[in-house]
PDB file of N, CA, C and O in Angstrom:
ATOM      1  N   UNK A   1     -80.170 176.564  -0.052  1.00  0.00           N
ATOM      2  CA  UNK A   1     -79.506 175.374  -0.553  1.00  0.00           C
ATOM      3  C   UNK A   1     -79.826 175.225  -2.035  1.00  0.00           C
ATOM      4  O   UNK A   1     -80.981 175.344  -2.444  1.00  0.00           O
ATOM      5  N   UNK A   2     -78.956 175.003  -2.710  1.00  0.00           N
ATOM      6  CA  UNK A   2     -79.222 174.486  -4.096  1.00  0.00           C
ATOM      7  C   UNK A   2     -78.872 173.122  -4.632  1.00  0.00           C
ATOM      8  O   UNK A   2     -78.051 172.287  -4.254  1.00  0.00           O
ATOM      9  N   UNK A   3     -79.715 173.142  -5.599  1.00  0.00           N
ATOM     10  CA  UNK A   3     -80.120 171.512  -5.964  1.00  0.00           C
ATOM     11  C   UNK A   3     -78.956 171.553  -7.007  1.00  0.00           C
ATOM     12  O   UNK A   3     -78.757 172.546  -7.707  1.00  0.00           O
ATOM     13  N   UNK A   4     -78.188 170.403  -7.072  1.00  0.00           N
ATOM     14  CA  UNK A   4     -77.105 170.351  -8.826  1.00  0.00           C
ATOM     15  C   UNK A   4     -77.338 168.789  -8.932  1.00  0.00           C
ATOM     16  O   UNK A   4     -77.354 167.883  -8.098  1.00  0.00           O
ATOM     17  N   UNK A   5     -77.472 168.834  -9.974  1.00  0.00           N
ATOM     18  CA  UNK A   5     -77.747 167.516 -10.581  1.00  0.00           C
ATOM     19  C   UNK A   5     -76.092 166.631 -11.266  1.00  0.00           C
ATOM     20  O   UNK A   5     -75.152 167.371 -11.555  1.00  0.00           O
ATOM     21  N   UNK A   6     -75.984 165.563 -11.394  1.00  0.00           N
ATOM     22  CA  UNK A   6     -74.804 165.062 -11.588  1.00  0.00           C
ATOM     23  C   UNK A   6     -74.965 164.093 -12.704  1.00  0.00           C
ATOM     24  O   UNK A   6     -75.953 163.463 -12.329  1.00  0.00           O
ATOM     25  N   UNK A   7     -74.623 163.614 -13.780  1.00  0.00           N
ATOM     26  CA  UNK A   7     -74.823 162.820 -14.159  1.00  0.00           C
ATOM     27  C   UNK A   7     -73.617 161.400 -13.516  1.00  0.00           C
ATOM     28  O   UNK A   7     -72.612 161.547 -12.820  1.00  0.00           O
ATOM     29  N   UNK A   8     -74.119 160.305 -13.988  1.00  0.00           N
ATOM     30  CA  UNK A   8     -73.158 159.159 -13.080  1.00  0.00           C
ATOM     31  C   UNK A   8     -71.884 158.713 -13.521  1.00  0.00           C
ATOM     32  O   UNK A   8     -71.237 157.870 -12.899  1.00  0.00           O
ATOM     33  N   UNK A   9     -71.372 159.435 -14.935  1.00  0.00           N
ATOM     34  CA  UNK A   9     -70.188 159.492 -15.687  1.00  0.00           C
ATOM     35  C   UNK A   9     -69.599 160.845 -14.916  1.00  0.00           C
ATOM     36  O   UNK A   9     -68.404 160.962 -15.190  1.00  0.00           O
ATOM     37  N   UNK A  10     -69.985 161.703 -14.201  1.00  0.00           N
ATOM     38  CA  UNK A  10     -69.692 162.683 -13.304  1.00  0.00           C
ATOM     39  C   UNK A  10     -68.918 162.202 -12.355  1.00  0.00           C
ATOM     40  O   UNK A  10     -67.704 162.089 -12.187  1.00  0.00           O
ATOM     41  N   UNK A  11     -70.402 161.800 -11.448  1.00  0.00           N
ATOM     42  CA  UNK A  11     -70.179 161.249 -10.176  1.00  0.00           C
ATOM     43  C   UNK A  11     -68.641 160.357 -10.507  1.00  0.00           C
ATOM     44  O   UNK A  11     -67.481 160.676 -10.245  1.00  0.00           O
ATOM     45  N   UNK A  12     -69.211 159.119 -11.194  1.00  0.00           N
ATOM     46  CA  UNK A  12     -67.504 158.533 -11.014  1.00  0.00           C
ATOM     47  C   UNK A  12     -66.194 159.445 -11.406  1.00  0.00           C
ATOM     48  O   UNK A  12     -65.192 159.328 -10.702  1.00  0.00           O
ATOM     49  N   UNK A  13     -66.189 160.123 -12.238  1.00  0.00           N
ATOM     50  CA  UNK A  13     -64.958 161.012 -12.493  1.00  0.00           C
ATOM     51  C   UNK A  13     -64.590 161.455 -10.811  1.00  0.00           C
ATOM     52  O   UNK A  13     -63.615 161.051 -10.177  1.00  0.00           O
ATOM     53  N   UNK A  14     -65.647 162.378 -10.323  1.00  0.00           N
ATOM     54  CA  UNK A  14     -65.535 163.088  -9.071  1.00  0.00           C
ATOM     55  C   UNK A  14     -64.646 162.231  -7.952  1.00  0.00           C
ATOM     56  O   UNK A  14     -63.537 162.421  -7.452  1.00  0.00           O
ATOM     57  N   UNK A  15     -65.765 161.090  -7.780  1.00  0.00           N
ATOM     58  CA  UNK A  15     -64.887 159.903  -6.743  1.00  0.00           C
ATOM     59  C   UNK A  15     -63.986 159.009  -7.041  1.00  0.00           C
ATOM     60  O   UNK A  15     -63.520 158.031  -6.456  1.00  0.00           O
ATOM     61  N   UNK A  16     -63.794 159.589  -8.204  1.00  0.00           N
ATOM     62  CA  UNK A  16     -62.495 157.893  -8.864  1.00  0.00           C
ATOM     63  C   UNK A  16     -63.169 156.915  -8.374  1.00  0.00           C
ATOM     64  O   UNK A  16     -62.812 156.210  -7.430  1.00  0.00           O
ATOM     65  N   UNK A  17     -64.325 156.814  -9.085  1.00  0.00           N
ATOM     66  CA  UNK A  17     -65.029 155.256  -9.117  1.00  0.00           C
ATOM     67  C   UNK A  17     -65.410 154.985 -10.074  1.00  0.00           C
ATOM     68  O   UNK A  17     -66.202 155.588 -10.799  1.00  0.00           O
ATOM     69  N   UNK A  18     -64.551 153.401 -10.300  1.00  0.00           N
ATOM     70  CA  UNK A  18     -65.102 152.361 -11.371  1.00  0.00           C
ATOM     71  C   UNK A  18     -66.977 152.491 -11.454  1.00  0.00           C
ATOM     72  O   UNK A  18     -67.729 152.488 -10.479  1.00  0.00           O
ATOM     73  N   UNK A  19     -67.498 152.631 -13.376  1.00  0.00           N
ATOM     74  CA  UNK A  19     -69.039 152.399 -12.704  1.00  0.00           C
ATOM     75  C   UNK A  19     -69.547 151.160 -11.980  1.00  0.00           C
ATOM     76  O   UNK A  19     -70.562 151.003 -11.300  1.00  0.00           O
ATOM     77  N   UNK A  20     -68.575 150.330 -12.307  1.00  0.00           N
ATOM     78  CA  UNK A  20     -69.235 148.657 -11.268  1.00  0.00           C
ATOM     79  C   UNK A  20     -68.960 149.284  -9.879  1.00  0.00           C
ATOM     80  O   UNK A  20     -69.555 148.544  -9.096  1.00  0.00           O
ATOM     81  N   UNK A  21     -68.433 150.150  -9.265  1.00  0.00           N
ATOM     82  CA  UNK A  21     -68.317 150.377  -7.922  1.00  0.00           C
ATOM     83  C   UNK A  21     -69.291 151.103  -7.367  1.00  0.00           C
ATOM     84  O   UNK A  21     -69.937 150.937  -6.332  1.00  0.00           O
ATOM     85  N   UNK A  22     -69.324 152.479  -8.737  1.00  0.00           N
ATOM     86  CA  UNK A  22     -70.590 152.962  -8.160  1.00  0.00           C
ATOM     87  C   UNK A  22     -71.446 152.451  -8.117  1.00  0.00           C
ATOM     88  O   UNK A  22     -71.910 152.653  -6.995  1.00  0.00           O
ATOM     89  N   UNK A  23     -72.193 151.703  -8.770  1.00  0.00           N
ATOM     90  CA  UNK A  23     -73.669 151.066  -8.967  1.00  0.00           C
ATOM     91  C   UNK A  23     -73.652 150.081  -8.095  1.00  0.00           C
ATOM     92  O   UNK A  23     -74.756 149.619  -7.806  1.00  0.00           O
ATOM     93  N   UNK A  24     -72.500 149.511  -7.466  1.00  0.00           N
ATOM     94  CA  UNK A  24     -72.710 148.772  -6.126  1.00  0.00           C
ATOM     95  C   UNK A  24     -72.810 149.679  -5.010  1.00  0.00           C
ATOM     96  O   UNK A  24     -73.595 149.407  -4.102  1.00  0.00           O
ATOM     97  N   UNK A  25     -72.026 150.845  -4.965  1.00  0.00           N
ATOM     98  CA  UNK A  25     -72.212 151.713  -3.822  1.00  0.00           C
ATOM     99  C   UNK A  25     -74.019 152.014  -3.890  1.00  0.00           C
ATOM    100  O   UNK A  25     -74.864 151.687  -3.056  1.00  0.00           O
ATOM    101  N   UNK A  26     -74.157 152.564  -4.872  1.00  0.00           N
ATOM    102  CA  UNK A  26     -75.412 152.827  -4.907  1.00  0.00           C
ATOM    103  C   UNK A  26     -76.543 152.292  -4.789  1.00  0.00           C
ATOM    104  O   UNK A  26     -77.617 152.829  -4.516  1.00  0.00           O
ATOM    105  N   UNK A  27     -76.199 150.739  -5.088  1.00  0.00           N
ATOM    106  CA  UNK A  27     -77.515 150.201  -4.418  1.00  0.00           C
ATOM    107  C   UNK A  27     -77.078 149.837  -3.179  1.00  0.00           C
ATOM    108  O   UNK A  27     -78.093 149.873  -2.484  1.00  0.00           O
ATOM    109  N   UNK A  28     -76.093 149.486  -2.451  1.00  0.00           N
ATOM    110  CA  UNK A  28     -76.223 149.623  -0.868  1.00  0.00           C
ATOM    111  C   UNK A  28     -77.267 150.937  -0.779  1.00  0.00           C
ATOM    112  O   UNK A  28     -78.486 150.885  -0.946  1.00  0.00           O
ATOM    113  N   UNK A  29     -76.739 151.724  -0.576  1.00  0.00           N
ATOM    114  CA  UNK A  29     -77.155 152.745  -0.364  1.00  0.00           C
ATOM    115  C   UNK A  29     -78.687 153.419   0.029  1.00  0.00           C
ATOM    116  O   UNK A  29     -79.172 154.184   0.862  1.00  0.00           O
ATOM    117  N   UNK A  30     -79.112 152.590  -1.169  1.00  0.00           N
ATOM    118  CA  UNK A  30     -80.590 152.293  -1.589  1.00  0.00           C
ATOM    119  C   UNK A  30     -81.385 150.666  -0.757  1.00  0.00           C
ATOM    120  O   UNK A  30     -82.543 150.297  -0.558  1.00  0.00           O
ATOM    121  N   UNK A  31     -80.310 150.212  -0.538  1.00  0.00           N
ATOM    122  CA  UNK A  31     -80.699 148.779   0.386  1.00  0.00           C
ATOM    123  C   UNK A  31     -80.763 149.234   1.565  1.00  0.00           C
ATOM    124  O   UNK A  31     -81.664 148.685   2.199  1.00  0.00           O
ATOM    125  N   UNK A  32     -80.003 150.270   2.342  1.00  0.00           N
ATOM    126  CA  UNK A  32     -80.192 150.886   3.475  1.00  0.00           C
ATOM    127  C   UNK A  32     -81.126 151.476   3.650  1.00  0.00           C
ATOM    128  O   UNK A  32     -81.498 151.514   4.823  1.00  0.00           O
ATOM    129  N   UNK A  33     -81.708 151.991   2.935  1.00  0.00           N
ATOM    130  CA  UNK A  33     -82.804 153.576   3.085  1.00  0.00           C
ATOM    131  C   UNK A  33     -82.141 154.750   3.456  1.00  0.00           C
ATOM    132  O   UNK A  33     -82.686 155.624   4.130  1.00  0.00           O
ATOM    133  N   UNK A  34     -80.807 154.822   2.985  1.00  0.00           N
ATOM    134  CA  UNK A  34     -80.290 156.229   3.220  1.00  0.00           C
ATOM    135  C   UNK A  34     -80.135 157.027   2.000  1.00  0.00           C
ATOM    136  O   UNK A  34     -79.630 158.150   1.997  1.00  0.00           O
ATOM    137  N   UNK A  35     -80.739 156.203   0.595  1.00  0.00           N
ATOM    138  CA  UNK A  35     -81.254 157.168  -0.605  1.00  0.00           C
ATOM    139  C   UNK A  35     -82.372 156.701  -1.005  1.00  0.00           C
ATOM    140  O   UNK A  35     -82.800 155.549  -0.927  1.00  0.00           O
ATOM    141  N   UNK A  36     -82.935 157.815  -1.528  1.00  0.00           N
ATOM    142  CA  UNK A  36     -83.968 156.998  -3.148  1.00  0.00           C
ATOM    143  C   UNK A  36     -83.337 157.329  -3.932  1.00  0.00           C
ATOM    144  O   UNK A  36     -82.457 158.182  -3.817  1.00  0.00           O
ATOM    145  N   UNK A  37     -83.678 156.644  -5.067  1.00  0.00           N
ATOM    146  CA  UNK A  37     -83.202 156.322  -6.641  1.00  0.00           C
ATOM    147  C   UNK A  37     -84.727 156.233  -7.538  1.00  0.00           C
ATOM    148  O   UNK A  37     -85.405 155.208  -7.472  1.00  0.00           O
ATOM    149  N   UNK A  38     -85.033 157.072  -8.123  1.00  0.00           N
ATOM    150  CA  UNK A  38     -85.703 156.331  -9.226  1.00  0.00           C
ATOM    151  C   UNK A  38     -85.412 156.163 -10.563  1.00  0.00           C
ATOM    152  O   UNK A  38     -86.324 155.924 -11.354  1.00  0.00           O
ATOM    153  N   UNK A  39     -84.085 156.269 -10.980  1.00  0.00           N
ATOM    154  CA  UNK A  39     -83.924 155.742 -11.809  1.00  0.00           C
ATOM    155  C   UNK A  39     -83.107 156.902 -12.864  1.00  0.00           C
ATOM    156  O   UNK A  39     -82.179 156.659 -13.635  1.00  0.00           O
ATOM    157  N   UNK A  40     -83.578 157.812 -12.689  1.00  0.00           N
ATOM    158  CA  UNK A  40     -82.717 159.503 -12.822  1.00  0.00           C
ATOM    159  C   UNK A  40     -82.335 160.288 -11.726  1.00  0.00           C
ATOM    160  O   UNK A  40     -81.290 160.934 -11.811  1.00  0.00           O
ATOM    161  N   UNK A  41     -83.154 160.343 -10.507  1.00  0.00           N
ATOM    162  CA  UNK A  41     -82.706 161.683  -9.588  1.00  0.00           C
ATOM    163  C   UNK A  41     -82.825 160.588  -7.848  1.00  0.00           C
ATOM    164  O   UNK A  41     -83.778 159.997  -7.342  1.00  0.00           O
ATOM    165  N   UNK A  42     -81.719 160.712  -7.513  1.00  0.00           N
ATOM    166  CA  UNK A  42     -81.348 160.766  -5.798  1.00  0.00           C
ATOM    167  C   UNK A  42     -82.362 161.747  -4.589  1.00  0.00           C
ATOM    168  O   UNK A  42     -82.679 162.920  -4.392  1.00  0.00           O
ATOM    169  N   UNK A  43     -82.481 161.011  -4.268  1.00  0.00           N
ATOM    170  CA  UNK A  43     -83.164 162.052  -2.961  1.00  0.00           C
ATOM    171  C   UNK A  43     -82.349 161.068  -1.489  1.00  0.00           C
ATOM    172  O   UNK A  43     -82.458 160.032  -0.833  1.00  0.00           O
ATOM    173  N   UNK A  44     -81.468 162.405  -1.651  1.00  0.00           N
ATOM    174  CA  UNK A  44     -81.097 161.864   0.067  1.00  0.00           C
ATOM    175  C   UNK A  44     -82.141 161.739   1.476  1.00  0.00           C
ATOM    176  O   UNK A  44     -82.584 162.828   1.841  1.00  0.00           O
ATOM    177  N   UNK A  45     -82.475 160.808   2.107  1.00  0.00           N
ATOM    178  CA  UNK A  45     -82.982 160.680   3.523  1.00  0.00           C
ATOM    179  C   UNK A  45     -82.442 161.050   4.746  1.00  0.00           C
ATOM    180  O   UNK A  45     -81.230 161.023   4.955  1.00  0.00           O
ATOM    181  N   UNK A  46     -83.242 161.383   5.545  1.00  0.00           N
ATOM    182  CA  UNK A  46     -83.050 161.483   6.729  1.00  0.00           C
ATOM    183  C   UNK A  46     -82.057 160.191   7.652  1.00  0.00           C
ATOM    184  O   UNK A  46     -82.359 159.024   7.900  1.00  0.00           O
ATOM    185  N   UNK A  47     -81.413 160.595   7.829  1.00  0.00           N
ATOM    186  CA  UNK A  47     -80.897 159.137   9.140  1.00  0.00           C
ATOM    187  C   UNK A  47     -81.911 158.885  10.180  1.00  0.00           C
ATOM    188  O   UNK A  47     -82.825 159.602  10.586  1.00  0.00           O
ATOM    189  N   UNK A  48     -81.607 157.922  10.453  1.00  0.00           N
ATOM    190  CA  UNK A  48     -82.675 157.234  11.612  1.00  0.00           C
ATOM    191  C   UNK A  48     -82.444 157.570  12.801  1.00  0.00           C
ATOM    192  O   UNK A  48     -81.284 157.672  13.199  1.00  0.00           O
ATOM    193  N   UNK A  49     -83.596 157.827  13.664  1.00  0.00           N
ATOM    194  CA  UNK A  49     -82.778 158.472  15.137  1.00  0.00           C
ATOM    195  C   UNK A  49     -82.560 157.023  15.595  1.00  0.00           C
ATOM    196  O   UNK A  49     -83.237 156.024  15.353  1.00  0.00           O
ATOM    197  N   UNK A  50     -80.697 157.261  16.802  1.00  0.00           N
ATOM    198  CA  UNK A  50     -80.449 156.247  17.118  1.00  0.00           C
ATOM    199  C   UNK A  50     -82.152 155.801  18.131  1.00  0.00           C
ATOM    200  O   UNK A  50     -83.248 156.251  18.464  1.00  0.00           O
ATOM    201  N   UNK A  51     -81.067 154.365  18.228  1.00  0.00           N
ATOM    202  CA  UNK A  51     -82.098 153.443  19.166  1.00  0.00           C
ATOM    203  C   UNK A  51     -81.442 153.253  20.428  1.00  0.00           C
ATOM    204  O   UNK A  51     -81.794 152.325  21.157  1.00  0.00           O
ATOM    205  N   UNK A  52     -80.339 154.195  20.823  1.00  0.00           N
ATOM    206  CA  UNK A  52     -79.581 153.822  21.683  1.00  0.00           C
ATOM    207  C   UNK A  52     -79.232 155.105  22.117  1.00  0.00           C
ATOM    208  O   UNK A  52     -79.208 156.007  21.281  1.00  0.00           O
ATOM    209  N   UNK A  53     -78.912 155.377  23.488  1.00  0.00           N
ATOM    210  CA  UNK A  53     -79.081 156.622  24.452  1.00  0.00           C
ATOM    211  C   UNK A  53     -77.858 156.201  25.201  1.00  0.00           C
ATOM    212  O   UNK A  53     -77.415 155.091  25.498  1.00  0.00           O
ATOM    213  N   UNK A  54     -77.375 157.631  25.454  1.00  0.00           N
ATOM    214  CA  UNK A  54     -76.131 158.182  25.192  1.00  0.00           C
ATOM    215  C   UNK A  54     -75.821 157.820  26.899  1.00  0.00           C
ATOM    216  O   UNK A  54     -74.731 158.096  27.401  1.00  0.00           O
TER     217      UNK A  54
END
């Protein structure tokens, strides 16, 4: 796997997102615990195992 880095004038080009959209996407995101952010680099998380059986 390789690592690529994005800058966030990227990212929005990529997704056709306004930066007020991204930076709201992104802190959901970060309100969930399904990223870190520190402030330069993303680290995606693990999902949570459900709590609920199949």
């Amino acid at each position: 796997m390789t690592d690529a880095l994005y800058s966030d004038r990227t990212i929005c080009a990529t997704l056709g997102l306004k930066e007020n959209d991204y930076v709201f996407a992104r802190s959901s995101l970060i309100h969930k615990d399904l990223v870190m952010y520190d402030g330069t680099l993303f680290q995606v998380l693990s999902l949570p195992k459900s709590i609920y059986k199949a």
